[in-house]
Each structure stands twice: as structure tokens, then as C-alpha cells.
C-alpha positions as CSV (number, residue, x, y, z in Angstrom):
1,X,-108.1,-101.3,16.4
2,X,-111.1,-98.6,16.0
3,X,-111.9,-95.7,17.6
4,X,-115.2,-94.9,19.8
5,X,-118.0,-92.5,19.2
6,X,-120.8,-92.3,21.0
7,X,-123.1,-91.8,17.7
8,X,-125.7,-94.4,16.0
9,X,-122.5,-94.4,13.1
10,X,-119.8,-95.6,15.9
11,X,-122.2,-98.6,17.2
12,X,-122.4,-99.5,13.6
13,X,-119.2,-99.9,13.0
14,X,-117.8,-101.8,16.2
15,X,-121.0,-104.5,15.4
16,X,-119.8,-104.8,11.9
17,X,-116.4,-105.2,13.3
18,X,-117.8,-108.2,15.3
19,X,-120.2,-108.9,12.7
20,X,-117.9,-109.3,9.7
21,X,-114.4,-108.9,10.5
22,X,-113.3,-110.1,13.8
23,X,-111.6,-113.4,13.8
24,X,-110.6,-115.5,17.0
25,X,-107.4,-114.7,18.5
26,X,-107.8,-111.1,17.2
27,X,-106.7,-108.0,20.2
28,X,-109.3,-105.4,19.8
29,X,-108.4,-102.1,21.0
30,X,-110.9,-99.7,21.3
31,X,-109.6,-95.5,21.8
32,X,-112.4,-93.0,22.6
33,X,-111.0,-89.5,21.8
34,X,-113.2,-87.2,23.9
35,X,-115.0,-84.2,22.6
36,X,-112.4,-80.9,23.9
37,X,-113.4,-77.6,25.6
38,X,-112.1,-74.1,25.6
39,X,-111.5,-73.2,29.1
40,X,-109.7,-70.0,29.0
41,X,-113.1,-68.1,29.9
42,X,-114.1,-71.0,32.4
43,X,-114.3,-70.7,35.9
44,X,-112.4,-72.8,38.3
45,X,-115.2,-74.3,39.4
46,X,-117.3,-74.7,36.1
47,X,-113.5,-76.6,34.8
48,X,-113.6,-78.7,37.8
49,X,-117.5,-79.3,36.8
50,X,-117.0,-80.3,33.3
51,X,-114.1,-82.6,33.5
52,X,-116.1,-84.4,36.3
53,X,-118.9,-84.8,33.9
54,X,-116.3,-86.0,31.7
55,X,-114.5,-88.4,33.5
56,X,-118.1,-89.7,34.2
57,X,-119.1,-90.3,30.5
58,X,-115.3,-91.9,29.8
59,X,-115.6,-94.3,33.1
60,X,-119.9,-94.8,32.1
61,X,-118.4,-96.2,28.1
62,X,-115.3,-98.0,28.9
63,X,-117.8,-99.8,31.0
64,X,-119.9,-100.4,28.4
65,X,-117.5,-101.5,26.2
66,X,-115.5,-104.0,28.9
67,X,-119.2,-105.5,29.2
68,X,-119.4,-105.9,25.3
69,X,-115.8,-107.3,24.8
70,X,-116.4,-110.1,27.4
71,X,-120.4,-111.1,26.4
72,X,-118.7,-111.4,23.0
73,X,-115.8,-112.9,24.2
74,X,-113.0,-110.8,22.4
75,X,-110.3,-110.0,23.9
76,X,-109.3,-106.1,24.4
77,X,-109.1,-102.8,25.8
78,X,-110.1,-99.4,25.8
79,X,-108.0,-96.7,25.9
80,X,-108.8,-92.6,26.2
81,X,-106.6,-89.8,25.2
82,X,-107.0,-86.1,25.0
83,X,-106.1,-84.3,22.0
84,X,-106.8,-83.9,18.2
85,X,-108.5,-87.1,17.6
86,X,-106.7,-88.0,14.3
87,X,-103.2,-87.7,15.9
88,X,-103.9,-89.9,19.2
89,X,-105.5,-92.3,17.3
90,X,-102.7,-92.5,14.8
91,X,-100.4,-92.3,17.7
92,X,-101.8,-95.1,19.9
93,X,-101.7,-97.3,16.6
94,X,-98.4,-96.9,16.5
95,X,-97.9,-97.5,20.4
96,X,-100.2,-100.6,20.3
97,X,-98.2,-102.0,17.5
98,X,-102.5,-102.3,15.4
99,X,-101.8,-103.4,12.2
100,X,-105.2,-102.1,11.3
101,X,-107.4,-99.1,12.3
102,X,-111.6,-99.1,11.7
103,X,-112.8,-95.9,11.9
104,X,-116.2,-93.8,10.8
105,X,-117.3,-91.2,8.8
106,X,-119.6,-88.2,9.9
107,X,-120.1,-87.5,6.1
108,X,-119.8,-84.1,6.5
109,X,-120.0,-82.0,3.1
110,X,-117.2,-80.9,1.4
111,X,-117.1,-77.3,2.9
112,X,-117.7,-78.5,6.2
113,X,-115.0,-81.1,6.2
114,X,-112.6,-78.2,4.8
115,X,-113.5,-76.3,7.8
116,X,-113.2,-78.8,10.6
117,X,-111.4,-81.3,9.2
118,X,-111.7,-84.7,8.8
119,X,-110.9,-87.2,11.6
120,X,-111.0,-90.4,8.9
121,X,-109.1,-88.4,6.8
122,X,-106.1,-87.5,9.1
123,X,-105.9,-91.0,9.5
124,X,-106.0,-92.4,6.2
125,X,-102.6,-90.2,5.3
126,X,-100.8,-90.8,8.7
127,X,-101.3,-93.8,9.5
128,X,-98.5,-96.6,9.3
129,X,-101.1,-99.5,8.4
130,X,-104.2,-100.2,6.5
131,X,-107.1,-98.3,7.8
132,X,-110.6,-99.3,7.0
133,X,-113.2,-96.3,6.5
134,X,-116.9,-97.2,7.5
135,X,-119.6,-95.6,5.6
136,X,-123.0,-96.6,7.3
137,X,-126.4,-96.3,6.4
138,X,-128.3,-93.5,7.9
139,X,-131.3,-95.2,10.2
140,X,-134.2,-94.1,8.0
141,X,-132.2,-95.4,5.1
142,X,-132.1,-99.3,6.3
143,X,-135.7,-99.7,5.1
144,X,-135.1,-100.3,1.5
């Protein structure tokens, strides 16, 4: 199982998925977590606008991500949830009966992550099975 981002650091870690871990037979489920707003000062309208814009993006990648599953012929599916993206991920793990979770790190700094939080973190102490953390390369770093 592993999450969805749309960042370079998400593509990077569903190809190395593919790349280096996948093994026929293997179920890949793929949850996309998507990015909440604060509505209470919203409009009716603007809400109505936003979560059409946002039911756009989720319909536009688990199209993408159908197409990619079948060219590489995995077998899978993609699921969305709304909430704190630690605890639905966790939580769908669980559901889905994963017995292992792939997820990303932003590498945000220290103070940053104390602020925020850490999605990869969350997960590491909750879940119920292994979880693999991906650290990638940053683009301008793969030339060396």
C-alpha cells in the first residue's frame, strides 16, 4: 500500500515501488489524502467552487493512476479519504488488511515538522505493519 502525492517526491516513490519492490501477484493500493480547507469564512458558493475543483483533481489522478496500474500490469486501486492524512492512511491499512505501507518524506526541518507534523511519522508509530519511509533525491541532486 502507499499513499499519493502529487509532488516530484510521490512519483518517485510509486516508480521505485514498481522499480524495486513490486513482485507479481502483489495488490497495490494506492490512498490520495487530499490537501483540507477552512471553510468557516467561505461562501456557499466559493465551497461549492472549491470542492468541484477538488473532486476534479481526485477524478483527473485516480485516472492517472488506473492508467499506470494497467500499462504496468499490477493489480490495484485507488482510494481517497478526507481527513488528517496520517490517520486515514493508517486506518485504510487496517481496513485493506496492507501488510505494508510506502510512504514519503517532505524533509521538512526539525521546527517545521514540530509545527505541522509529520505525516511519515504518524505513521511509523500507528501503524499495525511494517511501513517503509522513502527518502528521495532532490532533482538537481541526481547529477552526481
Amino acid at each position: 500500500m502507499t499513499h499519493s502525492d502529487k509532488n516530484y517526491k510521490a512519483q518517485n516513490k510509486r516508480n521505485g515501488y514498481c522499480d524495486h519492490i513490486h513482485k507479481h501477484g502483489d495488490y497495490l493500493l494506492l490512498i490520495h489524502v487530499p490537501e483540507s480547507y477552512d471553510f468557516t469564512m467561505a461562501s456557499p458558493a466559493v465551497v461549492e467552487q472549491l470542492l468541484k475543483e477538488l473532486e476534479e483533481r481526485v477524478d483527473n489522478l485516480e485516472k492517472k493512476y488506473r492508467e499506470r496500474l494497467l500499462n504496468k500490469r499490477i493489480s490495484g486501486k485507488f482510494r481517497t479519504a478526507c481527513g488528517k492524512p496520517g490517520e486515514k492512511i493508517v486506518n485504510i491499512a487496517r481496513e485493506e488488511h496492507a501488510t505494508l505501507i510506502i510512504t514519503g518524506t517532505r524533509g521538512l526541518g526539525k521546527f517545521r515538522r514540530t509545527i505541522m507534523g509529520s505525516v511519515s511519522d504518524y505513521i511509523v508509530h500507528h501503524a499495525c505493519v511494517p511501513v517503509l519511509v522513502c527518502r528521495w533525491k532532490q532533482k538537481e541532486d541526481t547529477k552526481s
